[in-house]
C-alpha positions in Angstrom: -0.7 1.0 18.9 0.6 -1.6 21.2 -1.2 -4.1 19.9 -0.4 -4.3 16.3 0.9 -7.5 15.8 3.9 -6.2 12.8 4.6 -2.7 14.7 2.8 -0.9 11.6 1.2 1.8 13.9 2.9 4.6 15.8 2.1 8.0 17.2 1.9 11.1 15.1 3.1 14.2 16.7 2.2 17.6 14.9 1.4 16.4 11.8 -1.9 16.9 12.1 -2.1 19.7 14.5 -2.1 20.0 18.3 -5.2 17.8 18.6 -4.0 14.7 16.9 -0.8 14.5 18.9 -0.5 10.5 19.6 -2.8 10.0 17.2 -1.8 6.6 15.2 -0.4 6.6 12.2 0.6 3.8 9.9 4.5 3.5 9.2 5.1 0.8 6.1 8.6 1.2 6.2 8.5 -0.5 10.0 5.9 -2.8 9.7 2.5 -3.4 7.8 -0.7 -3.9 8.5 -1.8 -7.7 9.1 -5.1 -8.7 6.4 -6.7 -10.8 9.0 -6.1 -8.2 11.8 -8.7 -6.4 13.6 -7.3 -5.3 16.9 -6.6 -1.9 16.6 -10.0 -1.1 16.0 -11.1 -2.9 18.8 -8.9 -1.3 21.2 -9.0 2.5 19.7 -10.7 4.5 22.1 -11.3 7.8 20.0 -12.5 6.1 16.8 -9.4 7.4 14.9 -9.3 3.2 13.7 -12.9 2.0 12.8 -13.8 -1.3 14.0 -14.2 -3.5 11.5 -15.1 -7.2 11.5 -12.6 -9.7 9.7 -15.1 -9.5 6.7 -15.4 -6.0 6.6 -11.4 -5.6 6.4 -11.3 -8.1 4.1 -14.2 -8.0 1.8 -16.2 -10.8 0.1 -18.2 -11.2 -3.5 -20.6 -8.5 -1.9 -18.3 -5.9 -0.3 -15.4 -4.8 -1.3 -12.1 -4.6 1.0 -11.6 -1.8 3.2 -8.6 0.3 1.9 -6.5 2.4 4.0 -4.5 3.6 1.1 -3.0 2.1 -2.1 1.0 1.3 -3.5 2.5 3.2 -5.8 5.9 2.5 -7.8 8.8 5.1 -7.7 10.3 3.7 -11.5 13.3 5.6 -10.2 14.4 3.5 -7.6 12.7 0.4 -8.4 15.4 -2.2 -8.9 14.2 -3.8 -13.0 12.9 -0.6 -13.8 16.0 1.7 -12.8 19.0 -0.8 -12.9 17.7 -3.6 -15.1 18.2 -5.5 -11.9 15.7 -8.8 -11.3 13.6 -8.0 -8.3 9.8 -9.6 -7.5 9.5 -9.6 -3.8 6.5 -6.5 -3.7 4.6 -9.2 -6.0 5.4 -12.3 -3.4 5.1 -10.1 -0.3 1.2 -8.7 -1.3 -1.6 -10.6 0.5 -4.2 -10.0 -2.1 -6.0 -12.8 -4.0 -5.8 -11.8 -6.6 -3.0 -10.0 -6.3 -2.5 -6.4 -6.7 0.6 -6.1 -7.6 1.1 -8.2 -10.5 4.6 -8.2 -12.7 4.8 -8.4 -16.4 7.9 -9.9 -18.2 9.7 -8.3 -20.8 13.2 -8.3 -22.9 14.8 -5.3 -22.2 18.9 -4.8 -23.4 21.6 -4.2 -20.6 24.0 -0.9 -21.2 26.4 -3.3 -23.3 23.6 -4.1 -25.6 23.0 -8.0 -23.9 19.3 -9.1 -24.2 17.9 -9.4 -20.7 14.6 -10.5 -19.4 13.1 -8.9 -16.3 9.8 -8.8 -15.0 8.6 -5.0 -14.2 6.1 -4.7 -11.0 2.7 -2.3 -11.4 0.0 -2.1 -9.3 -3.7 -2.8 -9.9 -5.5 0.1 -7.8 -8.9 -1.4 -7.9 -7.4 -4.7 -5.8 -4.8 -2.8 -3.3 -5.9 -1.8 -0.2 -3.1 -0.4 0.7 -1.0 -2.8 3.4 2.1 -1.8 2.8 3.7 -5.6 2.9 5.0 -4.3 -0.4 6.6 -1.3 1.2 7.6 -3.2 4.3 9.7 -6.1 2.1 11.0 -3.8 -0.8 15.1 -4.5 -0.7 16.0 -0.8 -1.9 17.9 0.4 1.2 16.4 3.8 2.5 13.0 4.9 1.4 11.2 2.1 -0.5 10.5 1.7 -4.6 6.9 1.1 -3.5 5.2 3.0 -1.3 1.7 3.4 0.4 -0.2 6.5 0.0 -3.8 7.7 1.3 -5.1 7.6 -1.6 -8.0 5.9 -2.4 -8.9 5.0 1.5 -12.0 3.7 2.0 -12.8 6.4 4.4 -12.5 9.5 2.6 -14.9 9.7 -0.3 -12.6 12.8 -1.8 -9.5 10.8 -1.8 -9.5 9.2 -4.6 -7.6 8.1 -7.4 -10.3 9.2 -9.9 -12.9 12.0 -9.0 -16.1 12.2 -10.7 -16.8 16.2 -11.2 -19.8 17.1 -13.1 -20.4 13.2 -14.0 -17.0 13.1 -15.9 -14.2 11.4 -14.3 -10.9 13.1 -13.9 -7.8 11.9 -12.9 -5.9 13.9 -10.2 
């Protein structure tokens, strides 16, 4: 955990029983993970991390990106989609190329009936891999518009945003 270069990993306690106490865990809130960082996998002596190459973490044309998770938007905190307030600093903070979270622009009308124009944040699933700059930068004092959950890790077959049951796919 020591070595994470933006203090993005810190020890669990009982969340995940008595045999993961210590195990890492990745805090966004505190610090993200870096894209061209490959320490902690390096360094982890159980495995918990997997050791990737720079490529691996990163992808290329042939492989895609490892993904420890992907950003979701809370609209109910998100500063131009709960308080018609101009905000874009998930979009500059993610590392992707392209990016995942992208912003469209619309007019919207302040409470007083003023035409505004704001440009709302979403989040392209199939580019995140889950960071968390977004989550690390967001302004919103207190627990973040954006957030980073496990879903869709590269790691976990069943975690993902769409399941294929029967050969249909189905949301979850």
């Amino acid at each position: 955990m020591r070595v994470c270069p933006n203090n993005a990993l810190h020890p669990t306690f009982m969340e995940s029983g008595l045999e993961g106490i210590w195990s890492p865990i990745m805090i966004p809130r505190v610090g993200y993970c870096e894209p061209t960082c490959v320490l902690c996998g390096q360094v982890c002596p159980t495995g918990a991390i997997l050791e990737l190459t720079l490529q691996e973490k990163v992808g290329d044309n042939q492989i895609p990106p490892n993904r420890v998770g992907t950003a979701f938007i809370d609209k109910g905190r998100c500063l131009p989609w709960a308080m018609d307030r101009p905000c874009i600093v998930c979009e500059e903070w993610c590392p992707t190329s392209p990016k995942a979270v992208y912003l469209k622009e619309a007019t919207d009308h302040d409470r007083n009936g003023r035409e505004i124009q704001l440009k709302y944040p979403y989040v392209d699933p199939d580019l995140c891999t889950g960071c968390g700059a977004c989550e690390y930068a967001c302004p919103v004092v207190g627990k973040a518009a954006i957030y980073i959950n496990s879903v869709g890790e590269s790691r976990s077959a069943k975690n993902q945003i769409l399941l294929q049951r029967n050969g249909i796919k189905q949301s979850i």
